[in-house]
TORNU-135653 format. One line per 8 residues: their letters; for each residue x, y, z of N, C-alpha, C, CB. Coordinates in Angstrom, 3 decimals, decimal comma. Glycine has a CB too. Layout:
<recs>
A> X Y Z X Y Z X Y Z X Y Z | ...
</recs>
This chain:
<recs>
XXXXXXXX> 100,983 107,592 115,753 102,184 107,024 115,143 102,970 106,243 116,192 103,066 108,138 114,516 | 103,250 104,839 115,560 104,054 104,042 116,580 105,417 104,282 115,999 103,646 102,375 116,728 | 106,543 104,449 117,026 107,938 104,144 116,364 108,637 103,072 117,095 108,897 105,413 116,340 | 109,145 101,878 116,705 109,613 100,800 117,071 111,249 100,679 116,993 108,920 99,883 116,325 | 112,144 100,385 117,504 113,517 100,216 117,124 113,965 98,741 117,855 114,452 101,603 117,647 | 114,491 98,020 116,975 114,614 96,540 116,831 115,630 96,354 117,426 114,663 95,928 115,565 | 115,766 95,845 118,740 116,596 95,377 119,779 117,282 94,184 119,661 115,942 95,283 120,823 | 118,379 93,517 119,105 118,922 92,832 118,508 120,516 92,535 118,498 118,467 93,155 117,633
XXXXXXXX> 121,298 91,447 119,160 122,368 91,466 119,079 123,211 91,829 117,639 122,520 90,422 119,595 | 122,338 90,716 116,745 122,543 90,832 115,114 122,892 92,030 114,491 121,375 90,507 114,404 | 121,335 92,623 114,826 120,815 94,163 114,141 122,042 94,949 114,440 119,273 95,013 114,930 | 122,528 95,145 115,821 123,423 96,093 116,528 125,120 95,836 115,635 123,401 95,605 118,484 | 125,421 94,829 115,838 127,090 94,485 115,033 126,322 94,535 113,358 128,094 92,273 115,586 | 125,262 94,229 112,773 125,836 94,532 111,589 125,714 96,074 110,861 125,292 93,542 110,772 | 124,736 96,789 112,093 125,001 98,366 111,834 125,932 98,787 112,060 124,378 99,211 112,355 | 126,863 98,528 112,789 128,252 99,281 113,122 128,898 98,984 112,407 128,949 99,164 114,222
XXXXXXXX> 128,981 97,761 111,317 130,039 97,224 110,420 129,525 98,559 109,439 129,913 95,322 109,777 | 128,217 98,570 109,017 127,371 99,839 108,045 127,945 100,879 108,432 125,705 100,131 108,220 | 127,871 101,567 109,830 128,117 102,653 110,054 129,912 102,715 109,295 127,775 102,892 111,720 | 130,434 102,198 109,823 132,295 102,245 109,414 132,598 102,681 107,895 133,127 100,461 109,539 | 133,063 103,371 107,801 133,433 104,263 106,711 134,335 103,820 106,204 133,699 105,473 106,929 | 134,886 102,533 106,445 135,962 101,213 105,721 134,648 100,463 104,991 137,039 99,858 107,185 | 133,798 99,977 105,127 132,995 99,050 104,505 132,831 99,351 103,085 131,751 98,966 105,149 | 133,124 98,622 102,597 133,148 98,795 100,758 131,777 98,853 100,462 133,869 97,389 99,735
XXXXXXXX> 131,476 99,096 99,141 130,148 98,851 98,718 129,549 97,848 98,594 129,947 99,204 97,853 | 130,080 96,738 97,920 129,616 95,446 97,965 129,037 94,944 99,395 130,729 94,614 97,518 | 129,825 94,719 100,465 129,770 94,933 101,750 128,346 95,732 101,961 131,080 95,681 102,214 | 128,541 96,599 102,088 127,516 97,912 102,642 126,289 97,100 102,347 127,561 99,669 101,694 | 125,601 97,139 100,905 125,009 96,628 99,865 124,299 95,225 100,901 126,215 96,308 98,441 | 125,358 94,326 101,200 125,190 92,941 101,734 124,357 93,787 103,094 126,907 91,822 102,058 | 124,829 93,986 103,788 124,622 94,545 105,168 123,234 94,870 105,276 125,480 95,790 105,480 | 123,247 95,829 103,866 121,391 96,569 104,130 120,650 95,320 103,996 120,603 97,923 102,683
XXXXXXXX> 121,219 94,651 103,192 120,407 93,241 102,224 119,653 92,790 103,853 121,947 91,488 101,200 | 120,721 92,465 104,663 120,288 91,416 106,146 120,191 92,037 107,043 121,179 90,341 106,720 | 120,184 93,333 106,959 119,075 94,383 108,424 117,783 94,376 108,014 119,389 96,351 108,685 | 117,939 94,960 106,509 116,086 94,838 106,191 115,210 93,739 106,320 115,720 95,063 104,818 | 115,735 92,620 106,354 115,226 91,105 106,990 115,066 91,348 108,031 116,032 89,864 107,000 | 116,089 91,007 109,067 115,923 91,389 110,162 114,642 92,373 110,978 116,967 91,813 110,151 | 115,220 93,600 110,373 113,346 94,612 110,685 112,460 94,330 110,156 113,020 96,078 110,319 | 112,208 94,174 109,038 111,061 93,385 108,101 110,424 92,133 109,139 111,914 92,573 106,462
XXXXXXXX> 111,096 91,665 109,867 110,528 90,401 110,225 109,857 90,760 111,283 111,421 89,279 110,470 | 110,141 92,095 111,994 109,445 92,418 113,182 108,216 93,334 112,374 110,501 93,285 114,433 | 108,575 94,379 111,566 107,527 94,992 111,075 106,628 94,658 110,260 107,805 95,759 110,711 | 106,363 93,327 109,550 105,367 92,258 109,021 104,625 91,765 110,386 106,205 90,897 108,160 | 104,716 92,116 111,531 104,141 90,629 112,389 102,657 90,696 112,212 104,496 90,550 114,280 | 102,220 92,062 111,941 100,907 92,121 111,901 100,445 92,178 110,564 100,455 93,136 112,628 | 101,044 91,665 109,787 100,457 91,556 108,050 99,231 90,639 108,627 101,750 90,552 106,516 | 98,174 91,387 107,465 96,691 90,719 107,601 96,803 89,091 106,870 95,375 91,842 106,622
XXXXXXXX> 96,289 88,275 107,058 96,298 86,959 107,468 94,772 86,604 107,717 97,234 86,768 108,737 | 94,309 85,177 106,702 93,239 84,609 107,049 93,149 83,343 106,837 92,354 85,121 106,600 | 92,463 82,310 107,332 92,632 80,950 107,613 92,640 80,450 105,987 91,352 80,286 108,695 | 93,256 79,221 106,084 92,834 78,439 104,602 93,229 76,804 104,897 93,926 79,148 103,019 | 92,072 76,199 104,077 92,014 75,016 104,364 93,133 74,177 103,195 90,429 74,650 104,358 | 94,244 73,201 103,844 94,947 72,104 103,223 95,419 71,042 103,221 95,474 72,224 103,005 | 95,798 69,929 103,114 95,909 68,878 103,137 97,355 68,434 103,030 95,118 68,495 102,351 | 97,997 67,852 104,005 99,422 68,075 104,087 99,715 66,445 103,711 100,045 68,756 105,728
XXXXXXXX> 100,550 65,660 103,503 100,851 64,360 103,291 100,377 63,160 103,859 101,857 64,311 103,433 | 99,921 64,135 105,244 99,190 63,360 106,287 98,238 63,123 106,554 99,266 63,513 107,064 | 97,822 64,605 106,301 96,315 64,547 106,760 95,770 66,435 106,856 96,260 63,554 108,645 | 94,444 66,747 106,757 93,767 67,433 105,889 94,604 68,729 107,121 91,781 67,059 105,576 | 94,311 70,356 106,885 94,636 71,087 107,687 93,999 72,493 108,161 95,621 71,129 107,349 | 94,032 73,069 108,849 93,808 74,923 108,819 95,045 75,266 108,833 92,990 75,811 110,176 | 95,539 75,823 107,671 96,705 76,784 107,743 96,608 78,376 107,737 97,490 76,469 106,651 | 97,730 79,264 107,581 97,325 80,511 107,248 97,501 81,299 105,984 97,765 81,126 108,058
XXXXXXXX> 97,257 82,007 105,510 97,658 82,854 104,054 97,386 84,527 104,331 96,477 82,264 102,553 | 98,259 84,580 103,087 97,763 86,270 103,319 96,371 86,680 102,586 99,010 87,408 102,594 | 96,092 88,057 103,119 94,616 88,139 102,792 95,058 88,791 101,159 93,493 89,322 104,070 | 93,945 88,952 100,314 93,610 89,660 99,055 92,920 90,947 99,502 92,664 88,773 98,064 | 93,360 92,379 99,260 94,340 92,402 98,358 95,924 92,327 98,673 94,076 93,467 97,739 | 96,551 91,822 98,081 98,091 91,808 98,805 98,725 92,792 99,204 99,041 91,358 98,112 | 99,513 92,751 100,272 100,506 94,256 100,427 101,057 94,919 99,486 101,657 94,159 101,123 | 101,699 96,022 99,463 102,231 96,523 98,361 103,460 97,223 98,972 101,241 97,407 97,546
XXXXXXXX> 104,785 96,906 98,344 106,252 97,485 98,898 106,298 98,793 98,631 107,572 96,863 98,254 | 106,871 99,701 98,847 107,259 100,858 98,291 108,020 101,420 98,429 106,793 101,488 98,285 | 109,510 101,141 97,909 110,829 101,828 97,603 110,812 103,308 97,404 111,403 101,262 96,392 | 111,968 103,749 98,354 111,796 105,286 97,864 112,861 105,324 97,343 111,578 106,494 98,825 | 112,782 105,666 95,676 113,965 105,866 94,934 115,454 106,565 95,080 113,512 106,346 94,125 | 116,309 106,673 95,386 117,101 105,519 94,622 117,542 104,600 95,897 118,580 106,144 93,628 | 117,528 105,145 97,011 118,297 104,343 98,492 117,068 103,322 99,095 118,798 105,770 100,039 | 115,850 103,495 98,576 115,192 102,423 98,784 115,296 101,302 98,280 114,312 102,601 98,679
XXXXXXXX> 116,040 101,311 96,830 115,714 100,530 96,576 117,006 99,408 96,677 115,043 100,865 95,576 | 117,816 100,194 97,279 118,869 98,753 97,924 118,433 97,918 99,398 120,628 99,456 98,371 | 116,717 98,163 99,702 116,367 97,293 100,568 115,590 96,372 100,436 116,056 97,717 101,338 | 115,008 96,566 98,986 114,154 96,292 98,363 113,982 94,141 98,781 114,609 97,029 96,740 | 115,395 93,589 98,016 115,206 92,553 98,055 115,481 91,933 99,776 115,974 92,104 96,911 | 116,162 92,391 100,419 116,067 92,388 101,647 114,270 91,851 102,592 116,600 93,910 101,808 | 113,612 93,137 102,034 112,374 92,746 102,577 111,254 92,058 101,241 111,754 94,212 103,366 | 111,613 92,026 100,212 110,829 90,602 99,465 111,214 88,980 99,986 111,314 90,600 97,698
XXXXXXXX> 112,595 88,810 100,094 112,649 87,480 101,159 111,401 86,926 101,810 113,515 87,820 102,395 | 110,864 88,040 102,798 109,772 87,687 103,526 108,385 87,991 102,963 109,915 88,267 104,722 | 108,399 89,316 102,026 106,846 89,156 101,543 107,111 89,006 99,567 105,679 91,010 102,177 | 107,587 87,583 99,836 107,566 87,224 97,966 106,128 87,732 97,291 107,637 85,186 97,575 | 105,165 87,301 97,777 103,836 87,377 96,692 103,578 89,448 96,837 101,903 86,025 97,589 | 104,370 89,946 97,482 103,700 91,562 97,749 103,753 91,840 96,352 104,649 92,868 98,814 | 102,876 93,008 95,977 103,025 93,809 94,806 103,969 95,293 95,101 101,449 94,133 94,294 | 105,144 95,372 94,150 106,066 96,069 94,110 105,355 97,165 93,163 107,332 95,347 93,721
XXXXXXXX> 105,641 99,236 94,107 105,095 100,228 93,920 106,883 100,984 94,264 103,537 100,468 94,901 | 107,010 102,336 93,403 108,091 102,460 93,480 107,430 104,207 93,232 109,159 101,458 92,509 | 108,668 105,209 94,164 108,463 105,973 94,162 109,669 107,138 94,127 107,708 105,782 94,856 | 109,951 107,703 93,419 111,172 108,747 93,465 110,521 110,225 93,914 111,984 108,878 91,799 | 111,970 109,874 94,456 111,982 111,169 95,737 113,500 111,397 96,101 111,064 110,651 97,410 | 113,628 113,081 96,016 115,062 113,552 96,123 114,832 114,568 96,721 115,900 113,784 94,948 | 116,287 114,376 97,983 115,645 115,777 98,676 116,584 116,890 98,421 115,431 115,687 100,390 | 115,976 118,129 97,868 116,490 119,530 97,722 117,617 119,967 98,862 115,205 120,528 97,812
XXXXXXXX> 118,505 120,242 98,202 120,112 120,086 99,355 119,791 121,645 99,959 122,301 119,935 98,253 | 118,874 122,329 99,381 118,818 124,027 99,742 118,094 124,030 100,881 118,051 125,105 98,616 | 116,826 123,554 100,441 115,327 123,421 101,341 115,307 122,733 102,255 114,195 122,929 100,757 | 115,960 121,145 101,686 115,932 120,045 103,045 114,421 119,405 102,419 115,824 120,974 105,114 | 113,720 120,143 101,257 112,116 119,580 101,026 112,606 118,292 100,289 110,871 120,711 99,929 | 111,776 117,480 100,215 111,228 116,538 99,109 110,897 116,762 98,607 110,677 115,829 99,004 | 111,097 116,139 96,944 110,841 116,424 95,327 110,504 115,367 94,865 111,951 116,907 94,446 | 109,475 115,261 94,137 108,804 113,952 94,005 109,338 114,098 92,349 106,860 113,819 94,475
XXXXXXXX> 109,491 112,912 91,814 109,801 112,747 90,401 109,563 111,662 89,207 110,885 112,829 90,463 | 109,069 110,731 90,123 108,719 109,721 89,237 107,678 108,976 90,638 110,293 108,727 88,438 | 106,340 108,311 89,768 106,067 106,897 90,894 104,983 106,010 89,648 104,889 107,483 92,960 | 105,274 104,842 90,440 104,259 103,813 90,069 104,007 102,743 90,790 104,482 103,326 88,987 | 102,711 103,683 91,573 101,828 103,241 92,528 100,304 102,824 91,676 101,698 104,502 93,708 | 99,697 102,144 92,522 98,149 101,616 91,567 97,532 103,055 92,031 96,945 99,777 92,262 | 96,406 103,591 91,652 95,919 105,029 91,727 95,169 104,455 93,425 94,600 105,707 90,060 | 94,594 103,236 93,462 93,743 103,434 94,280 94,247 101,910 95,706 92,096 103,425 93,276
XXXXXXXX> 94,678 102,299 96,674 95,304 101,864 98,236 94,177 101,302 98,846 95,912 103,168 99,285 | 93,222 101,542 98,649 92,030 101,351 100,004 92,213 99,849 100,306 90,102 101,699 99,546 | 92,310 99,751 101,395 91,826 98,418 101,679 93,801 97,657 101,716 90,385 97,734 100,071 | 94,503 98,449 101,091 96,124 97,894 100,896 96,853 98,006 102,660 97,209 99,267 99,489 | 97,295 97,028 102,831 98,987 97,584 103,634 99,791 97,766 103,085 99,776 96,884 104,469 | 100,566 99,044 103,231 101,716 99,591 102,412 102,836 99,338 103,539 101,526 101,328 101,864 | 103,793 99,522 102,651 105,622 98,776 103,572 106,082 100,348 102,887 106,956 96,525 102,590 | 106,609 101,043 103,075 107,997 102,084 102,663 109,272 101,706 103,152 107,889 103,582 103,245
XXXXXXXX> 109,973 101,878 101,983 111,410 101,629 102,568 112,380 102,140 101,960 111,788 100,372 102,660 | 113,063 103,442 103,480 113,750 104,419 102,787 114,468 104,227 104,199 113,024 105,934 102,116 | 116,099 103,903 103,636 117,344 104,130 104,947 117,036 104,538 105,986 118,392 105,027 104,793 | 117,115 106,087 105,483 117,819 107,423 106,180 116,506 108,386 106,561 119,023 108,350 104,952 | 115,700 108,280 108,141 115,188 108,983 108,226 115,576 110,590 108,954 114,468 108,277 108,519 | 116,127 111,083 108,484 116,787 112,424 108,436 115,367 113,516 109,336 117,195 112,903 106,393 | 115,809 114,158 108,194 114,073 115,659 108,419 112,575 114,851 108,505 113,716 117,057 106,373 | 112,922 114,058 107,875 111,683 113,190 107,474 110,571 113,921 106,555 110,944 112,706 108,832
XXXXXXXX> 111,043 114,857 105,841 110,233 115,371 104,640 110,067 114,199 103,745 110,952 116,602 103,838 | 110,984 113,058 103,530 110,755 112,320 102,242 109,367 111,403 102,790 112,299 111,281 101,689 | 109,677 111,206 103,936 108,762 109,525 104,523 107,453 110,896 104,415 109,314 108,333 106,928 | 107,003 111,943 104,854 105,941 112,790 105,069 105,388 112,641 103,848 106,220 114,176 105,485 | 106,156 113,359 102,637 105,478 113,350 101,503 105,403 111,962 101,122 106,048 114,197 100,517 | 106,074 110,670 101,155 105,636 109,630 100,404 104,099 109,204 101,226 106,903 108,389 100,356 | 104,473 108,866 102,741 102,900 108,819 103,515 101,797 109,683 103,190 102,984 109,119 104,952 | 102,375 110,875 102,658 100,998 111,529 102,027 100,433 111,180 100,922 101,072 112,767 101,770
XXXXXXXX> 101,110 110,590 99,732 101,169 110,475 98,319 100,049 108,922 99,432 103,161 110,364 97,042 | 100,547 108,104 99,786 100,307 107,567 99,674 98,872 107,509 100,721 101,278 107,053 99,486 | 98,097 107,992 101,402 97,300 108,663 102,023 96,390 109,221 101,184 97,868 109,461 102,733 | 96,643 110,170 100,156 95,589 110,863 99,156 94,871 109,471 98,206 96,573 112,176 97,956 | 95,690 108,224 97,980 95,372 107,244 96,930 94,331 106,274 98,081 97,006 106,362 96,125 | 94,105 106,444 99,195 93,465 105,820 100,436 94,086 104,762 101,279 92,306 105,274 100,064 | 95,264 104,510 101,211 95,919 104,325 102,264 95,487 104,466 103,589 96,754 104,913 102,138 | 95,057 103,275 104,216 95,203 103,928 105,770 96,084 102,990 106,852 93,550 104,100 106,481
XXXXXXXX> 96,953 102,747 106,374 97,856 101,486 107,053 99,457 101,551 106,375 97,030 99,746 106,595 | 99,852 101,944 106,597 101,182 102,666 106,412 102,211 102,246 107,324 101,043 104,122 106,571 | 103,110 101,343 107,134 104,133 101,162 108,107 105,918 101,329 107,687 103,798 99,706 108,600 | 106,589 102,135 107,609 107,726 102,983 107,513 109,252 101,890 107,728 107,502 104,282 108,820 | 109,588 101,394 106,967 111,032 100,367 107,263 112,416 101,154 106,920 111,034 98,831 106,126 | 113,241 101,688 107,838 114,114 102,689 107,889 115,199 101,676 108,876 113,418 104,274 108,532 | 116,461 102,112 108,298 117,665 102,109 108,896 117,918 102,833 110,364 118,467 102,659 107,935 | 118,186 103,771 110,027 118,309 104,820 111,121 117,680 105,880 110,948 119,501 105,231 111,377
XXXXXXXX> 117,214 107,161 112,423 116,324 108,018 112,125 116,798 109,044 113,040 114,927 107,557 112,230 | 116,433 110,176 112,634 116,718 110,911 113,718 115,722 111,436 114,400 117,458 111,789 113,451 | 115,934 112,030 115,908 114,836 112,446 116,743 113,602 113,622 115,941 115,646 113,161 118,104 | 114,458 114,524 115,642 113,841 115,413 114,987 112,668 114,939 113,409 115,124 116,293 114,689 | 113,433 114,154 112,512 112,849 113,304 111,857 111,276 112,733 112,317 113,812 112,373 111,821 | 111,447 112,304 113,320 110,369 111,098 113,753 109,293 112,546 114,222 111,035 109,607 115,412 | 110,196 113,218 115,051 109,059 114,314 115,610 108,329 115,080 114,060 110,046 115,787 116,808 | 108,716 115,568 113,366 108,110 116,024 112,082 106,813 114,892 111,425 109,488 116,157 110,964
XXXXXXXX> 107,775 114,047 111,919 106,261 113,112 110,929 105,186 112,708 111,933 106,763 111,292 110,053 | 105,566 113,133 112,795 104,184 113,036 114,056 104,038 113,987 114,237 104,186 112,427 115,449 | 103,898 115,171 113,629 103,320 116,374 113,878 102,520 116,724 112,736 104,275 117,370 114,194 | 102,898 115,893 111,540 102,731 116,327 109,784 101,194 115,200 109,743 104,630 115,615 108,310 | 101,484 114,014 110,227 100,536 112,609 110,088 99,459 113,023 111,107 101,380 110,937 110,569 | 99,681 113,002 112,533 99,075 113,388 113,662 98,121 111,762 113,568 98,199 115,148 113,565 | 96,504 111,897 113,732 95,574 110,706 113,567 95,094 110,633 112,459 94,544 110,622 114,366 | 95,611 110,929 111,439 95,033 110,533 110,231 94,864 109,366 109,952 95,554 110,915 109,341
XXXXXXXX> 96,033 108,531 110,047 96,005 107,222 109,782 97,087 105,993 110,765 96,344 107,294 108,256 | 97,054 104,974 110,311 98,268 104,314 111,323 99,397 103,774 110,514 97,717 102,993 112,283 | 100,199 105,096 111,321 101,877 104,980 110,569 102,452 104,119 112,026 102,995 107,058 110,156 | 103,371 103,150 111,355 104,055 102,759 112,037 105,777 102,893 111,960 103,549 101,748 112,021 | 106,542 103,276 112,432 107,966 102,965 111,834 109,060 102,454 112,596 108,499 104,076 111,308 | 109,656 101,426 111,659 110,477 100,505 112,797 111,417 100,925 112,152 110,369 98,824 113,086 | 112,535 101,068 112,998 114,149 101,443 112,711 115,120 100,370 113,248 114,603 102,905 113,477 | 116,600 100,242 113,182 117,365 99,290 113,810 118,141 100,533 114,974 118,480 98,312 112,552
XXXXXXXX> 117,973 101,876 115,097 118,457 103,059 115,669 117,895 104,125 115,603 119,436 103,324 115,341 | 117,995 104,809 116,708 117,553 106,161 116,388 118,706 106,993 116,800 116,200 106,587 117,106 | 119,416 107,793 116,040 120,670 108,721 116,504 120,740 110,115 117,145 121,374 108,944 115,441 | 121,616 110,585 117,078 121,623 111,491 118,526 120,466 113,051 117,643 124,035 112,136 119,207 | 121,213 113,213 116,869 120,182 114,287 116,257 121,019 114,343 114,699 120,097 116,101 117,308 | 120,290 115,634 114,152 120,864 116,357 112,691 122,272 117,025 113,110 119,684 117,746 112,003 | 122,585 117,306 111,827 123,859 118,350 111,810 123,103 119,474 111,079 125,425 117,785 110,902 | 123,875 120,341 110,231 123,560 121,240 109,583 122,942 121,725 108,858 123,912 121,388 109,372
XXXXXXXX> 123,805 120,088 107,882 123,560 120,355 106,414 122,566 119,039 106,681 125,043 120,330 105,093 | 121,962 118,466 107,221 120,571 117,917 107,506 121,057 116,340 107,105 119,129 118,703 106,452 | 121,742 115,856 107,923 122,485 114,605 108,064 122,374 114,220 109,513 123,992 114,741 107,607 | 122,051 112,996 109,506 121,886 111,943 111,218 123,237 111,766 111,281 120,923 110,086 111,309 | 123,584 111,941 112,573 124,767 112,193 113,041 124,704 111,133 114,296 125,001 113,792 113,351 | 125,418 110,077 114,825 126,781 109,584 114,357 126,213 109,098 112,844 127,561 108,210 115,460 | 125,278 108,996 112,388 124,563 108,230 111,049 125,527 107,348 110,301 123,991 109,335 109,895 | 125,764 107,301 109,198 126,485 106,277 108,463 126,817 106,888 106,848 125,491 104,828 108,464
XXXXXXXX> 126,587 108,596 107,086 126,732 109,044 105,289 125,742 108,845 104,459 127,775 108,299 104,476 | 126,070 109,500 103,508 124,874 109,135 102,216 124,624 107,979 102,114 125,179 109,436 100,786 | 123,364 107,487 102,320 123,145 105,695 101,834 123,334 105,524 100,808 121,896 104,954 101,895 | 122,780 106,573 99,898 122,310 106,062 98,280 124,113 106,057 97,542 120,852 107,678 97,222 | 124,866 107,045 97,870 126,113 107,136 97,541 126,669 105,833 97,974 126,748 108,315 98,096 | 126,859 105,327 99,150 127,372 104,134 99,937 126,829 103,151 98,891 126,779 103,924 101,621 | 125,427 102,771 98,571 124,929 101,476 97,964 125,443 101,938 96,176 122,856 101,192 98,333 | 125,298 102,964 95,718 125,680 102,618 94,076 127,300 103,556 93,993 124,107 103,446 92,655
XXXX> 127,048 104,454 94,600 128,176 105,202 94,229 128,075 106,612 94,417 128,483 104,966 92,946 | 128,935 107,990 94,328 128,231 109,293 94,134 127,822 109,314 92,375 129,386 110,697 94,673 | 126,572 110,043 92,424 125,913 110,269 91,327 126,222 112,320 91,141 124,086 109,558 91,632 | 127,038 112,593 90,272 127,291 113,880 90,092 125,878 114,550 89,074 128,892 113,950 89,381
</recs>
């Protein structure tokens, strides 16, 4: 498992505007919109890619394209999916896979509850994109879900993460496959009640609202 964190004048001021507990929703909302670009643009660099021949106004060409079968996004419900359009910007033609997942406030586990993924990955690059890597039970079980369907190229698009987080999913993944995960931070550790601390609060609350 590679973990990457995106070194960035940009990245850095518009997380701290995120982090601030003044930032409205609309705001917030905007913010995730242009970090997930931002990381997206580093964590695409190695999208598979193969030559194609075209003819530009001028004169004939080798350009590049993406390969078949196309990537596939995968939102983790509901805070994924305020990154969603963020990282389509850069991969318009991907095929969009969506997956719900809530984590048990008792356990700290992941609860899987809804998905629609194609049954069968082989041969796919998968994108996940979930904020808040916390315990990292959610990113474990979605990399697994998505691992059992044959997945073997898995790369993780997260906000912020915590140490402990990252260590769980490199202990859970090990060499199975190649997870990658790029963050814009990694924070000091958990608190208690299983929150990244200085972190930035509930994402999913921050992007729609609290859901009682």
């Amino acid at each position: 498992m590679r973990t990457q964190v995106i070194e960035h004048p940009l990245v850095d001021a518009k997380l701290t505007m995120l982090r601030d507990e003044n930032t409205p929703s609309a705001v917030f909302r905007q913010l995730v919109d242009e970090l997930v670009t931002l990381i997206s643009y580093e964590a695409t660099r190695e999208v598979q890619t193969e030559p194609v021949e075209i003819v530009t106004p001028v004169a004939p060409m080798t350009g590049t394209k993406l390969t078949e079968p196309r990537p596939i996004v995968v939102p983790i419900l509901r805070a994924g999916l305020g990154m969603l359009e963020g990282m389509s910007k850069l991969l318009p033609s991907a095929e969009i896979g969506f997956l719900g997942m809530k984590r048990d406030e008792t356990t700290l586990e992941a609860v899987t509850y809804a998905n629609r993924l194609p049954d069968n990955l082989s041969g796919r690059q998968t994108y996940v994109l979930d904020p808040m890597l916390a315990t990292g039970h959610t990113l474990i079980a979605s990399i697994n879900y998505l691992l059992e369907r044959g997945a073997r190229d898995v790369t993780c698009i997260c906000i912020l993460a915590a140490p402990e987080g990252l260590k769980n999913i490199q202990d859970a993944v090990g060499d199975r496959a190649e997870v990658n995960i790029f963050v814009a931070a990694v924070d000091d550790h958990l608190n208690e009640r299983g929150y990244i601390v200085p972190g930035l609060g509930d994402a999913g609350d921050r992007l729609y609202g609290v859901v009682d």
